[in-house]
N, CA, C and O atoms as a GROMACS GRO file, in nm:
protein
  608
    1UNK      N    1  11.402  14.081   9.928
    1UNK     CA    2  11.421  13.940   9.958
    1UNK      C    3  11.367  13.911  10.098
    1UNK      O    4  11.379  13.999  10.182
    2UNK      N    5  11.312  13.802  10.129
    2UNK     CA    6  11.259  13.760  10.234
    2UNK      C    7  11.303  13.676  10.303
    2UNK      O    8  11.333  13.567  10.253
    3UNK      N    9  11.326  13.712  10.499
    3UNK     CA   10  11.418  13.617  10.541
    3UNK      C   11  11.360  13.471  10.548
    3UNK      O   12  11.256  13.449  10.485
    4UNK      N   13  11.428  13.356  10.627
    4UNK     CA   14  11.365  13.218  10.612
    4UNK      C   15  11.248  13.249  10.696
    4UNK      O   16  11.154  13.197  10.636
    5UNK      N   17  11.193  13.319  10.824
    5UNK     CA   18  11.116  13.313  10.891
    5UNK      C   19  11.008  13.357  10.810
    5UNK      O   20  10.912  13.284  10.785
    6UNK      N   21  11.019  13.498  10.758
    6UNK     CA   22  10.923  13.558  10.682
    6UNK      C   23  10.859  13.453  10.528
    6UNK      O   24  10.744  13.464  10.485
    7UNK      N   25  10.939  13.382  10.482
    7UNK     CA   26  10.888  13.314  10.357
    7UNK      C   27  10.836  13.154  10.473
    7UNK      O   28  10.819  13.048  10.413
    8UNK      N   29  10.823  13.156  10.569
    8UNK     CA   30  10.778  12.993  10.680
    8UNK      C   31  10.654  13.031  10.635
    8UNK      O   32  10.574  12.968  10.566
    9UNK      N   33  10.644  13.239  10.724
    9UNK     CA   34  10.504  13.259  10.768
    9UNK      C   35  10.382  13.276  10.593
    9UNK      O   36  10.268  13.240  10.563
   10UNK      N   37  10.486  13.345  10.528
   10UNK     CA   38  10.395  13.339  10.386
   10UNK      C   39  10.385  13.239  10.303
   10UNK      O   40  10.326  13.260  10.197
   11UNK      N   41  10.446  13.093  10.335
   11UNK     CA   42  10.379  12.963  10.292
   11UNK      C   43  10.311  12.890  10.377
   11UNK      O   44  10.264  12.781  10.342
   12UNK      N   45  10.296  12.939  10.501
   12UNK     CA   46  10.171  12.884  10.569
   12UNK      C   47  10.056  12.981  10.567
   12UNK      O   48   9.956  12.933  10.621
   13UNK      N   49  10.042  13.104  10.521
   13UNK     CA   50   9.928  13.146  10.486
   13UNK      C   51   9.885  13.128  10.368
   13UNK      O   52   9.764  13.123  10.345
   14UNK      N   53   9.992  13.112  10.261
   14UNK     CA   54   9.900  13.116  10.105
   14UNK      C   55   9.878  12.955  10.119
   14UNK      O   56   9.816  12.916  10.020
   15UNK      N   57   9.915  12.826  10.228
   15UNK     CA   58   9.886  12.758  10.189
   15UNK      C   59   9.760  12.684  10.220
   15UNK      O   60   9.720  12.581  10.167
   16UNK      N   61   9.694  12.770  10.335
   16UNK     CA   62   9.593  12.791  10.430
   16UNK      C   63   9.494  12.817  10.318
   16UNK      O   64   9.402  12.738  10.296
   17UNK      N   65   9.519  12.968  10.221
   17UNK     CA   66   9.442  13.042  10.143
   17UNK      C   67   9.401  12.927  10.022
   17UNK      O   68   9.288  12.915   9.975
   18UNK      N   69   9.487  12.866   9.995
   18UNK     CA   70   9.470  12.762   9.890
   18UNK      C   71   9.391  12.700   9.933
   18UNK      O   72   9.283  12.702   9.874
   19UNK      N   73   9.405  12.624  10.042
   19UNK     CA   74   9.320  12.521  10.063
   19UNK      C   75   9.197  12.534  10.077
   19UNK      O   76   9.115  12.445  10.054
   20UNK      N   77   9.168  12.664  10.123
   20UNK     CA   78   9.015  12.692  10.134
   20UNK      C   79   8.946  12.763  10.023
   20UNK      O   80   8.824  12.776  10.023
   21UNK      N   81   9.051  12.826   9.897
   21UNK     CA   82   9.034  12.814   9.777
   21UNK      C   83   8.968  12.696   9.689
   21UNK      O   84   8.880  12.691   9.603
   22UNK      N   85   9.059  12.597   9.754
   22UNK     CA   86   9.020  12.468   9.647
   22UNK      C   87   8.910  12.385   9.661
   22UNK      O   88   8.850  12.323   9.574
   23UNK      N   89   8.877  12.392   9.854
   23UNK     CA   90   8.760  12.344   9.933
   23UNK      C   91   8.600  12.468   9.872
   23UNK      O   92   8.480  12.447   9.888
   24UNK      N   93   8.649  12.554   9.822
   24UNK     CA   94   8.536  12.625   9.745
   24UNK      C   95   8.514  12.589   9.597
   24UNK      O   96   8.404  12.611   9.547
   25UNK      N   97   8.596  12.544   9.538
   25UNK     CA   98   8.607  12.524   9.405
   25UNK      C   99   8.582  12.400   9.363
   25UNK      O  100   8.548  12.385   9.245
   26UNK      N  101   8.594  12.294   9.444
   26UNK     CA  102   8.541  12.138   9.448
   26UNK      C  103   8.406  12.160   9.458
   26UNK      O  104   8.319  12.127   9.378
   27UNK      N  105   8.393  12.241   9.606
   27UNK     CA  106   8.197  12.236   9.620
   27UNK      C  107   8.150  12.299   9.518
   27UNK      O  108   8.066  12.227   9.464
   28UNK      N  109   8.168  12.442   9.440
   28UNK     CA  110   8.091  12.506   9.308
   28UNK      C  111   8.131  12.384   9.204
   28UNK      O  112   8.037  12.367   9.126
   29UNK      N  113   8.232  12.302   9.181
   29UNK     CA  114   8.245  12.226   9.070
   29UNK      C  115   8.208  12.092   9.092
   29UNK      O  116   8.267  12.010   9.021
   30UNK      N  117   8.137  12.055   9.162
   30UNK     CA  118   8.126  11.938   9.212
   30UNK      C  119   8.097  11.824   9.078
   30UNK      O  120   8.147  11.714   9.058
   31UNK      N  121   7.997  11.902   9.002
   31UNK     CA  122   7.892  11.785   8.882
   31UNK      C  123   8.037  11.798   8.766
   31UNK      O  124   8.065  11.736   8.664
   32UNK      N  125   8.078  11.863   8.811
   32UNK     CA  126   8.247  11.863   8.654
   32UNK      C  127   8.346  11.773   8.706
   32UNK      O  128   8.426  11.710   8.636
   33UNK      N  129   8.338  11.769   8.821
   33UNK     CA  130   8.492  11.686   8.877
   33UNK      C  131   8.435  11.559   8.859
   33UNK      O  132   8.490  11.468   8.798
   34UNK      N  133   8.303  11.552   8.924
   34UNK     CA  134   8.225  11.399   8.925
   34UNK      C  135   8.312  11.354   8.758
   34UNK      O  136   8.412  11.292   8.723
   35UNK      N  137   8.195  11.434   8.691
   35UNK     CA  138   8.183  11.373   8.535
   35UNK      C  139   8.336  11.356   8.499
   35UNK      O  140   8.354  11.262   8.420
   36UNK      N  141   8.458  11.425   8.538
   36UNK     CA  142   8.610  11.364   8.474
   36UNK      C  143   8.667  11.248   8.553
   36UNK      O  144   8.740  11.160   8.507
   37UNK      N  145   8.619  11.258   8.695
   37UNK     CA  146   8.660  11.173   8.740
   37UNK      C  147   8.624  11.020   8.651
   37UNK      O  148   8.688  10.933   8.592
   38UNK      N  149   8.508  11.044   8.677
   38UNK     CA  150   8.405  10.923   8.587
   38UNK      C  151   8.490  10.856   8.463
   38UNK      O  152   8.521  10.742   8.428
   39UNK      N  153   8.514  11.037   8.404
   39UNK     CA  154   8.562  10.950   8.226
   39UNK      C  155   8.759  10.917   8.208
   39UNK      O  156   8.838  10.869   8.126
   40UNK      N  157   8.758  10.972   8.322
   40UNK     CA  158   8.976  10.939   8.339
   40UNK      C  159   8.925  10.760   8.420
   40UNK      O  160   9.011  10.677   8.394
   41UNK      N  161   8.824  10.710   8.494
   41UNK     CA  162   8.765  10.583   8.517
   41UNK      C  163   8.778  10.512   8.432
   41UNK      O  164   8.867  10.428   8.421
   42UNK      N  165   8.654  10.544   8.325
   42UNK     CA  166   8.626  10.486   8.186
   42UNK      C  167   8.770  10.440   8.112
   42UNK      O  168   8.797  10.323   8.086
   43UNK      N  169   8.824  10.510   8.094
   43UNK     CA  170   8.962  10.568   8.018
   43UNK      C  171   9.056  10.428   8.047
   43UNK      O  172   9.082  10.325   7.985
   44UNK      N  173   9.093  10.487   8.180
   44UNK     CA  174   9.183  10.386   8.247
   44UNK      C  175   9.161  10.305   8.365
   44UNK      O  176   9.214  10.306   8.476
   45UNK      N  177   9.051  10.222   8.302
   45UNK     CA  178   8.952  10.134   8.448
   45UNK      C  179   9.094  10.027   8.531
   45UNK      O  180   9.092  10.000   8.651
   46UNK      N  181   9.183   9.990   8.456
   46UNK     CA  182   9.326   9.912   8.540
   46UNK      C  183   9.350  10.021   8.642
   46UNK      O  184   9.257  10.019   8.722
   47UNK      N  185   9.427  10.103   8.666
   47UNK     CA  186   9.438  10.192   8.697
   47UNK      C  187   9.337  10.268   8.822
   47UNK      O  188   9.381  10.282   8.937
   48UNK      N  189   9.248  10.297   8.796
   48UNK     CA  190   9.150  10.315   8.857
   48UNK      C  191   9.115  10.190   8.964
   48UNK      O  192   9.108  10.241   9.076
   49UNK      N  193   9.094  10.070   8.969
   49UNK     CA  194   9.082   9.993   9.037
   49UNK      C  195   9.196   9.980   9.107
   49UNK      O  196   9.194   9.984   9.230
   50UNK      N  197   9.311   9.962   9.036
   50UNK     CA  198   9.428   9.943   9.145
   50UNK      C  199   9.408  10.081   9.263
   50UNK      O  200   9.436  10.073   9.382
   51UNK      N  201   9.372  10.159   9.218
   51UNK     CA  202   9.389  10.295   9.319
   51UNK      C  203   9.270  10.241   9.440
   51UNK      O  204   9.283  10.242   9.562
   52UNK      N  205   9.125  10.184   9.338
   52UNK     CA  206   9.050  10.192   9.456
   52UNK      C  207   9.050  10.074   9.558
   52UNK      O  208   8.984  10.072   9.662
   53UNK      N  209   9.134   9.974   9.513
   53UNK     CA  210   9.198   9.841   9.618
   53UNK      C  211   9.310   9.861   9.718
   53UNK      O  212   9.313   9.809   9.830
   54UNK      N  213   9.413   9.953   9.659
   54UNK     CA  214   9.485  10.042   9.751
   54UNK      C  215   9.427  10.105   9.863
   54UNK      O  216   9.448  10.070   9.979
   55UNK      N  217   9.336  10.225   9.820
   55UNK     CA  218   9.257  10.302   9.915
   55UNK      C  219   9.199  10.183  10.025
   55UNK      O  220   9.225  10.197  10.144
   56UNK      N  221   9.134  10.085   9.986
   56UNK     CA  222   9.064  10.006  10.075
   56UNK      C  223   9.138   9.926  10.186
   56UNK      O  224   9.107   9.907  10.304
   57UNK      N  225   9.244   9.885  10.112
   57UNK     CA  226   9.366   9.848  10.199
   57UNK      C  227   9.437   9.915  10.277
   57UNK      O  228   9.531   9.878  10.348
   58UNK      N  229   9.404   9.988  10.267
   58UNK     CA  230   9.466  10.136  10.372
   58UNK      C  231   9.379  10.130  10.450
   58UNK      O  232   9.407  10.088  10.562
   59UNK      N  233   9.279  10.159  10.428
   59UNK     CA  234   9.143  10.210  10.508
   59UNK      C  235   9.129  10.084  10.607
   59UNK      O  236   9.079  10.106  10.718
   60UNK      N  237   9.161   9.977  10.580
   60UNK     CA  238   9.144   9.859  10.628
   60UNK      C  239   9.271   9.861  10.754
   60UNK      O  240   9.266   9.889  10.874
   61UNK      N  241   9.361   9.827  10.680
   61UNK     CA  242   9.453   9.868  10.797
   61UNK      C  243   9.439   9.929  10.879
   61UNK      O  244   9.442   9.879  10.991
   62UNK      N  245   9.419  10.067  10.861
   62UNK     CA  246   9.424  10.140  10.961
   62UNK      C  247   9.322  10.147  11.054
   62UNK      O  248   9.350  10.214  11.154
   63UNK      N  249   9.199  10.094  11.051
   63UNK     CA  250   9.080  10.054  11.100
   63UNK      C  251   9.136   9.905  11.188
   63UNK      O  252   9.080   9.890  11.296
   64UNK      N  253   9.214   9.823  11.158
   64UNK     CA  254   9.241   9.712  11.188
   64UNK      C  255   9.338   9.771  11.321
   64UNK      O  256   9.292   9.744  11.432
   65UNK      N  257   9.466   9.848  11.318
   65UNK     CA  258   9.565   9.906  11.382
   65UNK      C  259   9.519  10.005  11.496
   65UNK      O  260   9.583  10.019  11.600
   66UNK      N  261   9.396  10.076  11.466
   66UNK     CA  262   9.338  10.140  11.535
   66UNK      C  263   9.292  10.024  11.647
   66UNK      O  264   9.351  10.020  11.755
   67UNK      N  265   9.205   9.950  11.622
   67UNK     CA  266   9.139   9.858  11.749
   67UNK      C  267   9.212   9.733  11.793
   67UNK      O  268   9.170   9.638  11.858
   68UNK      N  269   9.375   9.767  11.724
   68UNK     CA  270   9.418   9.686  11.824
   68UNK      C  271   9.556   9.609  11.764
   68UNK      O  272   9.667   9.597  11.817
   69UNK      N  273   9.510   9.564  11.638
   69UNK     CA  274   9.655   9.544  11.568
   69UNK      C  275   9.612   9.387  11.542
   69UNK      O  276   9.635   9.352  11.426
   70UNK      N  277   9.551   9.277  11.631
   70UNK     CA  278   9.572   9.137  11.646
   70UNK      C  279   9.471   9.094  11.684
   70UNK      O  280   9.391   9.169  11.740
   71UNK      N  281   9.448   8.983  11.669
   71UNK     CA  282   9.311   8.886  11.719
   71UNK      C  283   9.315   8.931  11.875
   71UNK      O  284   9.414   8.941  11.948
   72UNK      N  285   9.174   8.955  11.906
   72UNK     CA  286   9.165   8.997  12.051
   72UNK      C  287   9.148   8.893  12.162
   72UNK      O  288   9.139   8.913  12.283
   73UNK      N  289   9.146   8.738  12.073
   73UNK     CA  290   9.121   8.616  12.165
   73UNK      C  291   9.256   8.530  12.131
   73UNK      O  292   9.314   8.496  12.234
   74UNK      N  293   9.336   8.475  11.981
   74UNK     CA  294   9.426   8.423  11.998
   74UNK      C  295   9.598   8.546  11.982
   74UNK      O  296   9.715   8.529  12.018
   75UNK      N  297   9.533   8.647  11.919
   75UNK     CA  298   9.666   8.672  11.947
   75UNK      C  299   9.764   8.701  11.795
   75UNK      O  300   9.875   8.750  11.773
   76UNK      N  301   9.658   8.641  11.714
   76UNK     CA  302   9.724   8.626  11.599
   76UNK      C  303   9.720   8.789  11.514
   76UNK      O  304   9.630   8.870  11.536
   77UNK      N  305   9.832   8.817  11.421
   77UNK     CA  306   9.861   8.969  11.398
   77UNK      C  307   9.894   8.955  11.250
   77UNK      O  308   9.901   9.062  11.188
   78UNK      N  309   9.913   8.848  11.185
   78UNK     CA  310   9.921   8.921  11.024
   78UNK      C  311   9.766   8.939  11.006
   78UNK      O  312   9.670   8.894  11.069
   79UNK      N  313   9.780   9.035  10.879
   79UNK     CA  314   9.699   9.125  10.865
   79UNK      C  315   9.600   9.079  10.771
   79UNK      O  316   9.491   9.136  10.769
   80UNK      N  317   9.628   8.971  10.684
   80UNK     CA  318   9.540   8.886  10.575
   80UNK      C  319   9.431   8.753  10.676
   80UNK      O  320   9.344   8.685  10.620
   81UNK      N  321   9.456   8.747  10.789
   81UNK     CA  322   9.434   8.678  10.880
   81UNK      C  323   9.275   8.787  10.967
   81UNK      O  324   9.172   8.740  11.017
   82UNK      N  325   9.296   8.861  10.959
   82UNK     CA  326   9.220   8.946  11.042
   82UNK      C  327   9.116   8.979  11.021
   82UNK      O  328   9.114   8.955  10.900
   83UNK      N  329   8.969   9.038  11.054
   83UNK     CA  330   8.880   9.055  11.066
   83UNK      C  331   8.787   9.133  11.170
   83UNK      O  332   8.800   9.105  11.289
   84UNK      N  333   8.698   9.224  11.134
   84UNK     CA  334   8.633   9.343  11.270
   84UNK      C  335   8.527   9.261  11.281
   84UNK      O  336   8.471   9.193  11.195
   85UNK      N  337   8.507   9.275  11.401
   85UNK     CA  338   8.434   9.166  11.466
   85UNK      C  339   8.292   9.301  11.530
   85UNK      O  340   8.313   9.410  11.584
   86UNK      N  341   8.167   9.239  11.498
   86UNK     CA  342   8.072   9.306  11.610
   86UNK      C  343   8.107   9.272  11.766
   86UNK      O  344   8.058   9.160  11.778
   87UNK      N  345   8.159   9.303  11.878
   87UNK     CA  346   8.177   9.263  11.991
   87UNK      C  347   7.971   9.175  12.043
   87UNK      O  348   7.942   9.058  12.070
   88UNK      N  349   7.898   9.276  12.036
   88UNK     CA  350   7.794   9.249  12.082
   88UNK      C  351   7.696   9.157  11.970
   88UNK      O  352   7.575   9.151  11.994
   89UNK      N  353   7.731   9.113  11.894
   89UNK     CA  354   7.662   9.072  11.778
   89UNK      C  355   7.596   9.183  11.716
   89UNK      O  356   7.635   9.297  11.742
   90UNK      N  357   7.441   9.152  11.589
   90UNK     CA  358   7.416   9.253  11.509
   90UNK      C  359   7.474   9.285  11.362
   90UNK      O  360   7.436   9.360  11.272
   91UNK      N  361   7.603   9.182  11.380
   91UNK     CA  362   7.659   9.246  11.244
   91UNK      C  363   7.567   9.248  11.103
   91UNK      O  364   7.548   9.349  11.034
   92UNK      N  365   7.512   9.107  11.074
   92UNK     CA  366   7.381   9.103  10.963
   92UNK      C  367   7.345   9.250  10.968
   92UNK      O  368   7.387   9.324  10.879
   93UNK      N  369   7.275   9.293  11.059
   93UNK     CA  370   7.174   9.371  11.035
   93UNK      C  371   7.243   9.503  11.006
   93UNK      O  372   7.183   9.578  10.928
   94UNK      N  373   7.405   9.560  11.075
   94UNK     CA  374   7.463   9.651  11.054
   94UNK      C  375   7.525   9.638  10.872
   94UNK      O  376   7.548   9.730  10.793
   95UNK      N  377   7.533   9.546  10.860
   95UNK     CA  378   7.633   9.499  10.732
   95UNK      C  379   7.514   9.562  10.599
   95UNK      O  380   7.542   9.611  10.489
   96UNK      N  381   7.361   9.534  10.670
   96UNK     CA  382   7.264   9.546  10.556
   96UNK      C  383   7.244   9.742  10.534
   96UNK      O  384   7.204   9.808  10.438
   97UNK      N  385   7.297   9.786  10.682
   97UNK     CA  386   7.292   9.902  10.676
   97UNK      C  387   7.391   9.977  10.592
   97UNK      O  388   7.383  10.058  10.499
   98UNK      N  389   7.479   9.926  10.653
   98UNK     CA  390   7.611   9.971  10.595
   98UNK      C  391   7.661   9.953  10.431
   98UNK      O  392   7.694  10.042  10.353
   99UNK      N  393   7.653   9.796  10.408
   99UNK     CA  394   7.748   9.722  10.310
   99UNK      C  395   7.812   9.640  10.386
   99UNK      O  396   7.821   9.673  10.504
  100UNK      N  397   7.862   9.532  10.351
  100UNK     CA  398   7.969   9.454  10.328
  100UNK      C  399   8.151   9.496  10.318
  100UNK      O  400   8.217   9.572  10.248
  101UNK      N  401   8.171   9.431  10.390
  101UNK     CA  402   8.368   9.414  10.330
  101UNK      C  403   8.371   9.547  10.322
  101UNK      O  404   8.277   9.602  10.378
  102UNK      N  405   8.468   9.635  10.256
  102UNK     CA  406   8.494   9.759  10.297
  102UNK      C  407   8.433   9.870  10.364
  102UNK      O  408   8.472   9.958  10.440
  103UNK      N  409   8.330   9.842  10.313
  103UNK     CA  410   8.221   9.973  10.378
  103UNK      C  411   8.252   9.952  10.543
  103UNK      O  412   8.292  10.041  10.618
  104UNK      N  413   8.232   9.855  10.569
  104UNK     CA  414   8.274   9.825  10.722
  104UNK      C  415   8.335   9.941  10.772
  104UNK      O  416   8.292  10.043  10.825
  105UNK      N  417   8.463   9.893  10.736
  105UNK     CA  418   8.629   9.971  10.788
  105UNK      C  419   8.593  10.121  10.742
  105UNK      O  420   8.611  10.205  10.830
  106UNK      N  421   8.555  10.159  10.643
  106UNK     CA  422   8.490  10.294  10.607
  106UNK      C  423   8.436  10.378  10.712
  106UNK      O  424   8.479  10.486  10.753
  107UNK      N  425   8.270  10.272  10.770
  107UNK     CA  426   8.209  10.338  10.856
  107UNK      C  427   8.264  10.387  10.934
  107UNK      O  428   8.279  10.508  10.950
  108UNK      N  429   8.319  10.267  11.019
  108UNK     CA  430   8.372  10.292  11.146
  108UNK      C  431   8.523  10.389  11.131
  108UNK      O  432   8.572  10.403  11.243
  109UNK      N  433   8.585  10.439  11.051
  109UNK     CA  434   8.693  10.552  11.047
  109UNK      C  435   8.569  10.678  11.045
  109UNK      O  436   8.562  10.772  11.124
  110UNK      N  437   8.475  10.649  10.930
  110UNK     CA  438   8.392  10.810  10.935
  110UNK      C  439   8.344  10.813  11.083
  110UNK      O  440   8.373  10.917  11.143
  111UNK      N  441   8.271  10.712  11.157
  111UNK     CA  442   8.186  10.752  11.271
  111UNK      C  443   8.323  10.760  11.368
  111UNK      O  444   8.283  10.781  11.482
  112UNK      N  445   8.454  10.753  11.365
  112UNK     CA  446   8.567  10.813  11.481
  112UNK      C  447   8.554  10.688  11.561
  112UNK      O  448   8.537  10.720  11.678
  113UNK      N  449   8.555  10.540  11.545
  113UNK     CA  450   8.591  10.443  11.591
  113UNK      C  451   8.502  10.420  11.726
  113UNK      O  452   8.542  10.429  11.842
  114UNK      N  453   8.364  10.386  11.679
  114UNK     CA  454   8.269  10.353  11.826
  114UNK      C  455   8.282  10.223  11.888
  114UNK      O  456   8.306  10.127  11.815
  115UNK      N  457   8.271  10.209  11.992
  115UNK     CA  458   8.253  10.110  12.064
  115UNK      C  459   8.185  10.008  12.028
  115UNK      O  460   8.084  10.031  11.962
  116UNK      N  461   8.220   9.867  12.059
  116UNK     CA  462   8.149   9.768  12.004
  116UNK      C  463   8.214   9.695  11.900
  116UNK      O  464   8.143   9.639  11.817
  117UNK      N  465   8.357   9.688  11.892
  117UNK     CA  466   8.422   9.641  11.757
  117UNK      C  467   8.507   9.598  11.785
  117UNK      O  468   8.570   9.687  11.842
  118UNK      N  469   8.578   9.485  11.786
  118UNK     CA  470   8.727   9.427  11.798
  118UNK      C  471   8.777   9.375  11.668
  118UNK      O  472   8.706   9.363  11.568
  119UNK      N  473   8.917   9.342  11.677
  119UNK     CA  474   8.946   9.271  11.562
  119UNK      C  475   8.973   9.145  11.592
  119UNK      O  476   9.053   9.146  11.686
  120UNK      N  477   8.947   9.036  11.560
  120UNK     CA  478   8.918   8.865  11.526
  120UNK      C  479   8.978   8.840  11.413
  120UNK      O  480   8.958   8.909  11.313
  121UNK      N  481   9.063   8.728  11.416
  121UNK     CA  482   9.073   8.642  11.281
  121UNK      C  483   9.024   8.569  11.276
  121UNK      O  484   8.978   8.515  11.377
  122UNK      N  485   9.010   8.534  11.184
  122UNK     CA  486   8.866   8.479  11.098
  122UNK      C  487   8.827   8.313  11.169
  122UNK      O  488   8.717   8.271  11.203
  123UNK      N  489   8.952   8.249  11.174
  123UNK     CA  490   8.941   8.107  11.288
  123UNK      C  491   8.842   8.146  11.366
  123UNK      O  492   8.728   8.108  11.337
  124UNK      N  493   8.868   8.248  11.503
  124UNK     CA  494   8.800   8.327  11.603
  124UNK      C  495   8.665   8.358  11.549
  124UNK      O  496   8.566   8.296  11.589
  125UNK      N  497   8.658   8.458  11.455
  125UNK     CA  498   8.522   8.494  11.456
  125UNK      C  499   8.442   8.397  11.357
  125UNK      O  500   8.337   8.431  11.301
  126UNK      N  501   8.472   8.333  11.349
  126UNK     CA  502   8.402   8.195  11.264
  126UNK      C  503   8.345   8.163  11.396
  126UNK      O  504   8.228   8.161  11.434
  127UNK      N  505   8.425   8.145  11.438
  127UNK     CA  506   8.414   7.996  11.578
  127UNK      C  507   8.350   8.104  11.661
  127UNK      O  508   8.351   8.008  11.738
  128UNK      N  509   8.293   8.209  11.726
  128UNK     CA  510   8.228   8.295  11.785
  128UNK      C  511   8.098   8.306  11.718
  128UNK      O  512   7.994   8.312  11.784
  129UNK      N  513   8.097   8.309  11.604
  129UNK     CA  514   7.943   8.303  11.515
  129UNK      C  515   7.890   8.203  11.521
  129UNK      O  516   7.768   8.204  11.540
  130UNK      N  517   7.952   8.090  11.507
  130UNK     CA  518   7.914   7.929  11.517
  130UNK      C  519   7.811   7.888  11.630
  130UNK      O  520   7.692   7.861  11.638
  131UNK      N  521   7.921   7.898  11.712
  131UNK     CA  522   7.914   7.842  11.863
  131UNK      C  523   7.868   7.958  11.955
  131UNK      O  524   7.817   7.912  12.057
  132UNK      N  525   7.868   8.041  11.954
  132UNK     CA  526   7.858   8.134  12.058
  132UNK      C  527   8.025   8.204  12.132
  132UNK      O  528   8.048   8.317  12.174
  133UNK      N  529   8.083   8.127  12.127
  133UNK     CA  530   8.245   8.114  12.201
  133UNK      C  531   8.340   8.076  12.124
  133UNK      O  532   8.306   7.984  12.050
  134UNK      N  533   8.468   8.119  12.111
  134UNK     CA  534   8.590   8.044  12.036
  134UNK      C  535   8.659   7.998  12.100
  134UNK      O  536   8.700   8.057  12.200
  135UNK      N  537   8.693   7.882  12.068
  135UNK     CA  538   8.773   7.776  12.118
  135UNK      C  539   8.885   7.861  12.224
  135UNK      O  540   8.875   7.851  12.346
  136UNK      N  541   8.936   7.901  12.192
  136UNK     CA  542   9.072   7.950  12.281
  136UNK      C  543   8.996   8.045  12.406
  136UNK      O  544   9.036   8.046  12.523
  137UNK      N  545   8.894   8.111  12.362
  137UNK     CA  546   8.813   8.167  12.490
  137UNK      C  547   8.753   8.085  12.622
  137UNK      O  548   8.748   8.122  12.740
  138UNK      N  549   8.700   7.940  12.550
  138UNK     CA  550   8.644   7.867  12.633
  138UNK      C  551   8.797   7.797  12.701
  138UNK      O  552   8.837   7.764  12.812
  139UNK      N  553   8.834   7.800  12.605
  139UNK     CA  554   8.984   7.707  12.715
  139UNK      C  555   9.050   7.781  12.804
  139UNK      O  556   9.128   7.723  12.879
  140UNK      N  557   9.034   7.927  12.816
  140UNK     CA  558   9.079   8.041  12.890
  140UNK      C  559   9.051   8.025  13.024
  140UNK      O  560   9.119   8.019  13.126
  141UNK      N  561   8.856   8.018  12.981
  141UNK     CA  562   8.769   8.033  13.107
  141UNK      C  563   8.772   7.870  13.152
  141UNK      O  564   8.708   7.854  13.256
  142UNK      N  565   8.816   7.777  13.112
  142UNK     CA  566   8.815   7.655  13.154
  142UNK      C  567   8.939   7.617  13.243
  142UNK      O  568   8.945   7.528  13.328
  143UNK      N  569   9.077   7.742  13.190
  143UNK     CA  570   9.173   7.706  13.274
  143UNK      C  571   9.172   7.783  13.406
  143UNK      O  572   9.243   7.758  13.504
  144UNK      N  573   9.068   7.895  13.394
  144UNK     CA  574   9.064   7.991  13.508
  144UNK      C  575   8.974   7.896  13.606
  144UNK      O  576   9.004   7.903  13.725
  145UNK      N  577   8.880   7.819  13.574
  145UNK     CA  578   8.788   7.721  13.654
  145UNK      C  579   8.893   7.649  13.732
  145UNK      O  580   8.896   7.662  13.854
  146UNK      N  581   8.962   7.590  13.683
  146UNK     CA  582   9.070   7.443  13.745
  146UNK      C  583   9.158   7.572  13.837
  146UNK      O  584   9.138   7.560  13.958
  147UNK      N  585   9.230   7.665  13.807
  147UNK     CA  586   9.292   7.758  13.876
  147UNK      C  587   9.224   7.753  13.987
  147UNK      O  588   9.270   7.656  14.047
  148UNK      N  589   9.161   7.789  14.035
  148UNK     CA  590   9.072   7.894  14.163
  148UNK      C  591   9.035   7.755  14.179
  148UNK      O  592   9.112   7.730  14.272
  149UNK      N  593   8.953   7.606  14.150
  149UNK     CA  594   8.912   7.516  14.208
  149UNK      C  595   8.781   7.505  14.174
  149UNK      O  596   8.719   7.413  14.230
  150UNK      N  597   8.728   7.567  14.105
  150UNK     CA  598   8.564   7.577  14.082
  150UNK      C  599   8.534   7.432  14.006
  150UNK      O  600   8.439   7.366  14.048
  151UNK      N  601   8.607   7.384  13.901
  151UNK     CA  602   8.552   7.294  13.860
  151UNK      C  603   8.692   7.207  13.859
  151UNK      O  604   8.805   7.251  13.837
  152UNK      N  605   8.659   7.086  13.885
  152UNK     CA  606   8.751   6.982  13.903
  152UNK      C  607   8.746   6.877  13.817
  152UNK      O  608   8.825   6.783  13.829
   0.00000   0.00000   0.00000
């Protein structure tokens, strides 16, 4: 019989061993898993979509929570409200690289969250695409003017 320490250390090695078992057995099986995945798809496409709207909503979130949680100009924090914003512009041309709508939040978790991205709700980054500026930004820098005396 094996004490509690001894059965810690031999389920963190067989579970080590597994994993790099199974990380071998995905890569040699790759064209078999594809093809069931595919036909348990086919099978049960309800199902399957709910999983892959889930996944995205996750992915989203946590891409959203990562850079910040809330609009980076008003402030605003539910989460149906929100939007990743190019900080520097470019998005067109990244979006054509990338995809659209999820792929977004995708990239930027695979590339480890680069620079150049805030989150905006959609008011905000409407009104930043539009105009150049969103309303609550320009009224920021308009109240910092009257502050200090610059513009009267």
């Amino acid at each position: 019989m094996m004490t509690k320490d001894e059965r810690s250390v031999y389920n963190k090695v067989y579970r080590e061993t597994h994993k790099l078992y199974m990380k071998e057995y995905r890569h040699k099986n790759k064209e078999a898993i594809r093809a069931q995945r595919a036909a348990r798809r086919k099978l049960y496409p309800e199902i399957a979509r709910e999983q892959i709207n889930r996944y995205r909503y996750q992915v989203r979130q946590e891409v959203i929570t990562r850079l910040g949680g809330c609009c980076a100009c008003c402030g605003e924090s539910r989460f149906e409200f929100l939007a990743i914003d190019h900080i520097f512009g470019g998005g067109n041309q990244h979006r054509q690289i990338v995809g659209s709508g999820p792929h977004i939040a995708r990239w930027l978790k695979k590339h480890a969250y680069p620079e150049g991205f805030q989150v905006l709700c959609h008011n905000c980054n409407h009104a930043k695409a539009e105009r150049g500026i969103c309303p609550h930004a320009r009224d920021v820098a308009q109240f910092f003017k009257i502050a200090v005396g610059i513009d009267k």
